[in-house]
C-alpha positions in Angstrom: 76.1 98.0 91.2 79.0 98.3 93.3 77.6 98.9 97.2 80.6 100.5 99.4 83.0 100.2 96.5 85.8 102.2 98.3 87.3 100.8 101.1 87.3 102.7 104.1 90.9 102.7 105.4 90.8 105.3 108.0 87.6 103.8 109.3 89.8 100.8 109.4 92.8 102.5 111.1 90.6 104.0 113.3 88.5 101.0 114.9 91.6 98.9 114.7 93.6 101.0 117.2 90.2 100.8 119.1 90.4 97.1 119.0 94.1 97.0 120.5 92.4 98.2 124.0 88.7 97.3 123.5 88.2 94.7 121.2 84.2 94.5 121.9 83.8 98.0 122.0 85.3 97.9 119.1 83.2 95.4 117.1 80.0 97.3 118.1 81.5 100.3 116.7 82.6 98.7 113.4 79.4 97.6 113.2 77.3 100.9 113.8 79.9 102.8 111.4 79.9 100.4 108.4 76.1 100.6 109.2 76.1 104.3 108.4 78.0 104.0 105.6 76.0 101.3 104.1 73.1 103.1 104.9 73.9 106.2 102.8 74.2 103.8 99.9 71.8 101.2 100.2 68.9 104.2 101.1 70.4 106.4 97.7 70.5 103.0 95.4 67.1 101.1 96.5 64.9 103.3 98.2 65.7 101.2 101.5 63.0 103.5 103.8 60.5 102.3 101.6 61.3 99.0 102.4 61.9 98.9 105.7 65.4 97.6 105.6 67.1 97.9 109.0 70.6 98.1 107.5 72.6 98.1 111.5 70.9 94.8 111.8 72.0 93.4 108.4 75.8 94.5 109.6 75.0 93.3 113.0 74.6 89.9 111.1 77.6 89.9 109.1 79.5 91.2 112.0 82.2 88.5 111.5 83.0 89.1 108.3 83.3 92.5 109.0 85.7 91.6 111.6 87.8 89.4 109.2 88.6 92.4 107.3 89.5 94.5 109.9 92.1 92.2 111.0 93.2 91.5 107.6 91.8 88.0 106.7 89.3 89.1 104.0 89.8 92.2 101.5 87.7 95.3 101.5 86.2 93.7 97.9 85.1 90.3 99.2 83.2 92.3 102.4 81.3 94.6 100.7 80.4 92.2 98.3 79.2 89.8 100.5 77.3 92.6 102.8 75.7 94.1 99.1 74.5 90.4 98.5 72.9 90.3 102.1 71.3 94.0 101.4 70.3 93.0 97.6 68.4 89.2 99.2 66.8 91.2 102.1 65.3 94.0 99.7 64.3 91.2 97.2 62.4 89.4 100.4 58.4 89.6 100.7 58.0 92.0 103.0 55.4 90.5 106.0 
């Protein structure tokens, strides 16, 4: 499987322009938007609803990360394939 396989440059573009005048504006909005994106994918490939993934809050914890790409420390690759591994251990979880 290959979660978020394309990178999503103007994303990118967009929320790094947003980071030159608000950077924590602009981490929550990286966050909500790689959320949506994720979402699509994650709810399509695993049947997410049913398992009552909260996919904003597994972004919201690899925040960071997410940040290290935007600002060019990390490739698009090595993101989304460290948020797929969070999305694939959380759906794997026992569910309380």
């Amino acid at each position: 499987m290959s979660l978020l396989a394309e990178e999503p440059v103007e994303l990118r573009d967009r929320i790094r322009a947003l980071a030159a005048v608000a950077p924590a504006q602009a981490r929550r909005v990286l966050v909500q938007e790689v959320a949506l994106l994720a979402g699509g994918e994650v709810h399509s490939g695993f049947a997410a609803p049913a398992t009552g993934l909260d996919v904003e809050c597994v972004c919201r914890g690899y925040e960071r990360e997410l940040w290290l790409w935007l600002v060019g420390e990390r490739t698009w690759a090595q993101c989304a394939s460290g948020l797929e591994g969070r999305f694939l251990r959380r759906l794997r979880a026992p569910q309380p």
